[in-house]
C-alpha positions in Angstrom: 157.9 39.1 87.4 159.3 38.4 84.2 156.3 37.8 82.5 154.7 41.3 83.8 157.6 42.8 82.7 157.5 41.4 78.9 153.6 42.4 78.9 154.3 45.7 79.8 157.2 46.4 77.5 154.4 44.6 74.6 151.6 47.4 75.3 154.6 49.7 75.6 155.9 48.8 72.2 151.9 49.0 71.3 151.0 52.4 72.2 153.9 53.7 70.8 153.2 52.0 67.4 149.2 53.1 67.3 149.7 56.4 68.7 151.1 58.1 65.6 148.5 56.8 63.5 146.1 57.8 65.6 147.5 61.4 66.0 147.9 61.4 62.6 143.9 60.3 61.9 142.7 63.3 64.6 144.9 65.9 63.1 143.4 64.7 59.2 139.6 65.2 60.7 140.7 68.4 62.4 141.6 69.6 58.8 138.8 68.8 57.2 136.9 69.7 59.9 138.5 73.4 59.9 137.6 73.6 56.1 134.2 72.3 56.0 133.6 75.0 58.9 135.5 77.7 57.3 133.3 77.8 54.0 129.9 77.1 56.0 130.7 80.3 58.7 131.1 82.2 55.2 127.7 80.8 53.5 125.6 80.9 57.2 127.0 84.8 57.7 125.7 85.9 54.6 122.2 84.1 54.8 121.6 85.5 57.8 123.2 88.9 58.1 125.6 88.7 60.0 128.2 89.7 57.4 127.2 91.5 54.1 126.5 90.0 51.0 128.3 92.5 48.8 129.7 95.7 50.3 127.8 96.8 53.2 124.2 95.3 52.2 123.3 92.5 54.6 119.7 90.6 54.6 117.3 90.8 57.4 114.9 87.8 56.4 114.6 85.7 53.9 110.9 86.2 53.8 110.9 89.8 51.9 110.9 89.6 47.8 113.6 92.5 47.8 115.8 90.0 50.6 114.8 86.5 48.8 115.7 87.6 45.3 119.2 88.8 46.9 120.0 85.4 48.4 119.1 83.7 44.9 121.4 86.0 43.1 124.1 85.3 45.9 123.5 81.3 46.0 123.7 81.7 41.8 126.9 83.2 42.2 128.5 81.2 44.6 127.9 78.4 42.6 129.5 80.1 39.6 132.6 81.0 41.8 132.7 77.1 42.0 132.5 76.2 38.5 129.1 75.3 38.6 126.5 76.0 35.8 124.2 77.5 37.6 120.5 78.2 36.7 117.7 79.7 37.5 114.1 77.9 37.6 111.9 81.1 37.8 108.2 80.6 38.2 104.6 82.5 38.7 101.8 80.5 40.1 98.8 81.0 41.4 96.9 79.1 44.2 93.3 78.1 44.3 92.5 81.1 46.7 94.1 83.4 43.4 97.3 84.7 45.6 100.1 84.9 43.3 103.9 83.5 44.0 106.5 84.6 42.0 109.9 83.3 43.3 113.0 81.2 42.0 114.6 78.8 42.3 118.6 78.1 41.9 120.3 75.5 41.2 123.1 73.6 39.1 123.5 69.7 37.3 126.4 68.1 38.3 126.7 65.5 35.3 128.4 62.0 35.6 131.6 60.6 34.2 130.0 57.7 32.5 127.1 58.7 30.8 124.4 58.0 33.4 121.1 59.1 33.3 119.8 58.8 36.9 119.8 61.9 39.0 120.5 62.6 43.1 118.8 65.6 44.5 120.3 67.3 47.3 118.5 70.4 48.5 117.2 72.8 51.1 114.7 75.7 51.0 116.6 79.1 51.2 113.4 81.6 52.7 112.7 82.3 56.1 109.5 83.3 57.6 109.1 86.9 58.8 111.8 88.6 60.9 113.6 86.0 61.3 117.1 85.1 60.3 116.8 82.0 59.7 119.9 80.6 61.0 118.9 77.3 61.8 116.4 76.9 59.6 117.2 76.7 57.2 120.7 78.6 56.5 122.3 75.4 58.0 120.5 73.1 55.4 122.0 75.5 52.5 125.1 75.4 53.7 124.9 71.7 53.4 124.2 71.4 50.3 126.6 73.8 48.8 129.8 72.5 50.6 129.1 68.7 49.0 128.0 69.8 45.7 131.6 71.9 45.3 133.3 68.7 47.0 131.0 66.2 44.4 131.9 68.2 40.9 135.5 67.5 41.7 135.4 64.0 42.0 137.1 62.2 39.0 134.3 60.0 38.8 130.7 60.3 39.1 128.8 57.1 38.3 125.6 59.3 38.7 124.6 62.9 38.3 123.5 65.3 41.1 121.7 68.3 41.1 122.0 70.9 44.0 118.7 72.8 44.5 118.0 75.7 46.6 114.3 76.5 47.3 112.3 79.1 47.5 108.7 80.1 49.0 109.0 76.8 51.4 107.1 79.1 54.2 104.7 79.5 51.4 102.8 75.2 51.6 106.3 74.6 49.7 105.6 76.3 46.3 109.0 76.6 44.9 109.8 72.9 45.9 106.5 72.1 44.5 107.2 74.0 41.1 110.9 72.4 41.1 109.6 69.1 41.1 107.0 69.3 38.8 110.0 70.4 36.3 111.8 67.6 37.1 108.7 65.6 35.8 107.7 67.7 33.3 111.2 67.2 31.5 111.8 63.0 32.3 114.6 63.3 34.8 114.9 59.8 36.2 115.5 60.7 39.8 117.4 57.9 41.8 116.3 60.2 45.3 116.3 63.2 47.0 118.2 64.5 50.0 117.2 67.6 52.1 118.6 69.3 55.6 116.8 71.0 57.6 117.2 72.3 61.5 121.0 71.3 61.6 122.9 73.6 63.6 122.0 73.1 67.7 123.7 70.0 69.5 123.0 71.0 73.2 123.8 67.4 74.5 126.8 67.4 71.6 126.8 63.7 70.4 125.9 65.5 67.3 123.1 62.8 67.0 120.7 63.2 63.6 117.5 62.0 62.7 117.2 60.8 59.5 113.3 59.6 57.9 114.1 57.7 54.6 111.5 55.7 52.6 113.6 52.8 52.2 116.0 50.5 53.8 118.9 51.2 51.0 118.8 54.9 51.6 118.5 54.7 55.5 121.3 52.1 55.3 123.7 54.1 53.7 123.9 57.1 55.9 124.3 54.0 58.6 126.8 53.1 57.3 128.8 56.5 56.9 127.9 57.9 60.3 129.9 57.5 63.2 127.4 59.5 65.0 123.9 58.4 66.7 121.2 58.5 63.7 117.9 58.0 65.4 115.1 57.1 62.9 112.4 59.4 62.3 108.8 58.5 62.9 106.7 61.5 61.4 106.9 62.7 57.7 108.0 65.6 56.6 105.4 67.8 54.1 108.1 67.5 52.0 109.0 64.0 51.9 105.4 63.2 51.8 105.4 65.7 48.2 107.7 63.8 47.3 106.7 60.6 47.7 103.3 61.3 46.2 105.7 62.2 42.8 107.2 58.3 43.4 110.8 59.8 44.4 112.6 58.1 47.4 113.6 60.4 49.8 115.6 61.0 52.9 115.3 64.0 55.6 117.9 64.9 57.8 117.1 67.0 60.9 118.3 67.9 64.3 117.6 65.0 67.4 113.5 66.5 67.3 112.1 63.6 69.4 114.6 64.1 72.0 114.0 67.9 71.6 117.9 68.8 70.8 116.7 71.3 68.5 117.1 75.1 68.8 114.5 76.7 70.8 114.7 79.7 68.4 113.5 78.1 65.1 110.9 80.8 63.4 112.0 83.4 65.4 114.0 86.8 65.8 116.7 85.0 67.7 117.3 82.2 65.2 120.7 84.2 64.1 124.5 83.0 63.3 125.7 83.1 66.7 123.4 80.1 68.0 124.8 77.9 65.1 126.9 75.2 66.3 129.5 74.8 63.5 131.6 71.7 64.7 128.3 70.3 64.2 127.2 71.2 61.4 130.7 70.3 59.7 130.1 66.8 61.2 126.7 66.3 59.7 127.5 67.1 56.4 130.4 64.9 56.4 128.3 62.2 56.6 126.0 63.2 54.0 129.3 63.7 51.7 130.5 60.8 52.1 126.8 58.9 51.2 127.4 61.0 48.0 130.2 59.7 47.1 129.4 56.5 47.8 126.9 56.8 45.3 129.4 58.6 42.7 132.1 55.6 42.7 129.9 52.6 43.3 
């Protein structure tokens, strides 16, 4: 009896020790949490028109010229409002068939503290396809990449730099991505890898569970390593991570649970809007892909 009662005044003296702490790590995530979704409501609402851009204008699609040239002038300023130096890669191609894309691209170079000259790409493509808001995909993505590329610049040290690249024309076989990383080529940029969202928004089952295709065990270990959620490996290519690879970049693609088909049934579609985005996990995913940013800044 008086060994019960020693054991039970231990796990006593236990739970009243660990509890704090642990209140204290929930209430930390539930911050961060609370931020991370407060700036991506703000960024999803305006991609998809759910709240105006500026005064009362609000997008339809992200497939029109008059809408797409909107959201680049809206993803250049948000990442002026954040410091960044934004540019603006503008291009006018022409495909084999002669059609004619004009579009651009925005984005911003994050340089590193030391002098490095290798390069991480995070990015996302910005258009939709017709008449639909493109919530899911790909507003999600974008909001991604925004929220740690404003968390990355204020880091005190950055052992590498990072650009943040928004696309354009993806619904069109990829052209601005393609014209994007032809620059990249064109001007020597020694590109450690490139990291794109896409689909990240709908957790039906909500283990917020990602799949991740990356084209080598560092990269795929590194997100292992940071996530504390399900990452299931994907088994198809991506057409761009395939691009990409055929440039000799090593890349990583982060989607939805696709093979277990927790993805949004509205992808492409009218009903692909703000209200079917599931925030908690979107703030969860990109987190995780924070965190395997900054692992790269201070290692």
């Amino acid at each position: 009896m008086q060994t019960l009662k020693m054991n039970y005044y231990r796990v006593l003296l236990l739970l009243l020790f660990f509890t704090p702490q642990l209140s204290n790590a929930q209430s930390d995530y539930d911050r961060l949490e609370a931020e991370i979704i407060n700036i991506q409501r703000d960024v999803v609402g305006k991609l998809t028109g759910h709240v105006p851009i500026k005064g009362k204008k609000k997008l339809k699609s992200r497939s029109s010229a008059s809408d797409r040239k909107i959201t680049a002038n809206y993803l250049y300023d948000a990442l002026e409002d954040e410091g960044l130096k934004a540019e603006r890669h503008n291009y006018n191609v022409q495909n084999k068939s002669g059609t004619q894309f004009k579009g651009t691209n925005i984005y911003a170079e994050i340089p590193s503290t030391n002098g490095s000259d290798e390069y991480i790409i995070i990015g996302a493509h910005y258009d939709t396809v017709e008449n639909s808001p493109g919530a899911v995909h790909n507003a999600t993505g974008v909001a991604i990449a925004f929220y740690v590329a404003q968390k990355i610049a204020k880091l005190p040290i950055r052992n590498k730099n990072f650009i943040v690249v928004f696309f354009d024309h993806w619904k069109s076989n990829m052209v601005g991505c393609r014209m994007f990383t032809k620059m990249l080529q064109k001007e020597k940029y020694n590109v450690h890898s490139m990291h794109r969202s896409d689909y990240i928004g709908w957790d039906n089952d909500e283990d917020r569970a990602i799949e991740m295709l990356a084209s080598n065990i560092g990269l795929e270990s590194k997100y292992r390593i940071e996530s504390p959620v399900p990452i299931y490996k994907r088994t198809v290519a991506t057409p761009e991570s395939r691009f990409f690879a055929n440039f000799g970049y090593d890349t990583v693609t982060l989607t939805a649970e696709l093979r277990n088909a927790d993805n949004s049934p509205f992808v492409r579609q009218s009903e692909d809007k703000y209200t079917t985005v599931n925030f908690k996990y979107l703030a969860s995913t990109t987190d995780i892909v924070y965190n395997v940013m900054k692992s790269y800044a201070t290692e």
